[in-house]
C-alpha positions, -999 to 999 in steps of 0.1 A, spaced: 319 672 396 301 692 369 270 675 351 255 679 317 216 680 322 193 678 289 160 691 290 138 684 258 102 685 249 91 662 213 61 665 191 39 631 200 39 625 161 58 611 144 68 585 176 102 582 155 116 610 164 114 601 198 119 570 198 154 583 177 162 606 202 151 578 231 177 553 217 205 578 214 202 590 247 203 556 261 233 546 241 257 574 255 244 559 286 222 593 302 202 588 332 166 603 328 159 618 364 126 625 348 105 622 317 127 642 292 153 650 315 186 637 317 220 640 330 255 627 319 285 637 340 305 670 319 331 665 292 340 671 258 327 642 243 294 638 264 288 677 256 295 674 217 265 640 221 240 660 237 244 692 216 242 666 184 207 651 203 192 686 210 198 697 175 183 670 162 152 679 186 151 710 173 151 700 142 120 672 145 103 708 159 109 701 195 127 722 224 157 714 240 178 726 267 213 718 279 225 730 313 257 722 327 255 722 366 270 714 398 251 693 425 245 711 459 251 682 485 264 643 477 257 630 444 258 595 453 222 588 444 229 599 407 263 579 411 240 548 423 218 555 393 244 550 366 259 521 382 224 503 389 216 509 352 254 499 342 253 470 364 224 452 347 238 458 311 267 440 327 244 412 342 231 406 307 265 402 294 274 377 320 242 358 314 254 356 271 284 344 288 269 317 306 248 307 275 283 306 254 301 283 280 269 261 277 271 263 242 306 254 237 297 226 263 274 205 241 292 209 211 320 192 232 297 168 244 286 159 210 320 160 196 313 187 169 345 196 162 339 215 132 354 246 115 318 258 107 313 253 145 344 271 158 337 299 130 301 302 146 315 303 182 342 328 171 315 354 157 294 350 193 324 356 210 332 389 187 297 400 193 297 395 230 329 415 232 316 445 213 287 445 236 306 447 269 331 474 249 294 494 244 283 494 280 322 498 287 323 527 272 287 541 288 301 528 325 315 563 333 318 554 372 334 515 367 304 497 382 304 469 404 301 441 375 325 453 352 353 435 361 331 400 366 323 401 328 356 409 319 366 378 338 339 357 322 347 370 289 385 356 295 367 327 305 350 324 275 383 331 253 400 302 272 372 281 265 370 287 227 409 286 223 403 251 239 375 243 219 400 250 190 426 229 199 399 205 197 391 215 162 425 213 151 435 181 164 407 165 150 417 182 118 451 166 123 440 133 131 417 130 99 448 142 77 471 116 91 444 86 84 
């Protein structure tokens, strides 16, 4: 397997510019190995990112460096890395996903069958999808939780479509009264 490894060096001031480059880096889902080093396994897209992040060093007045490489022995450890790192995005997920079935839970319990409620449980629904579709798309070795918060997200459809029906059978009794 070939690896892209980024080697950059920032001026300490302004801390925006690295805290830019920082956030970038850890949205494309890099591993540091070290300070200002990190690693993202070789391809198009991953190379085109890191090329976009060293010019962008360069241009704050930094140094950067971007070697493509092969590992001399297993790479397992750097394997484990990504997955570790994956696998608590996931766990966060899984823990909003929780907090939504508990959510949907007491507005059952207190019988807010509202639109504005289903609306609001909709957009945290929405939102906890595009989350897990960002560390999806970061997860380049399909870590362990993946397929757990897909589940749980299912889970959490079927709950909202039933908290719907709800909604709309209220809606239906109100109309016939």
């Amino acid at each position: 397997m070939e690896w892209l490894i980024l080697i950059y060096k920032i001026p300490a001031e302004p801390s925006r510019y690295r805290a830019s480059v920082w956030r970038k880096i850890k949205e494309i889902g890099a591993v540091y190995l070290q300070n200002s080093v990190c690693i993202l396994p070789f391809n198009k897209k991953t190379e085109r990112i890191f090329r976009k992040i060293k010019n962008e060093i360069e241009n704050y007045g930094g140094e950067g460096y971007l070697i493509k490489a092969d590992f001399i022995g297993p790479e397992n450890k750097i394997i484990s890395l990504f997955n570790d790192i994956r696998d608590e995005e996931y766990a966060e997920v899984i823990e909003k996903c929780f907090d939504f079935f508990y959510e949907i839970d007491a507005e059952t319990k207190a019988m807010h069958f509202t639109y504005a409620e289903l609306e609001e449980n909709e957009e945290d629904l929405k939102k906890l999808y595009n989350w897990f579709e960002k560390v999806r798309g970061r997860d380049y070795f399909t870590s362990f939780l993946q397929e757990k918060a897909y589940q749980l997200l299912a889970t959490c459809r079927a709950c909202l479509d039933d908290f719907g029906d709800r909604v709309f059978a209220r809606e239906d009794m109100e109309q016939d009264n």
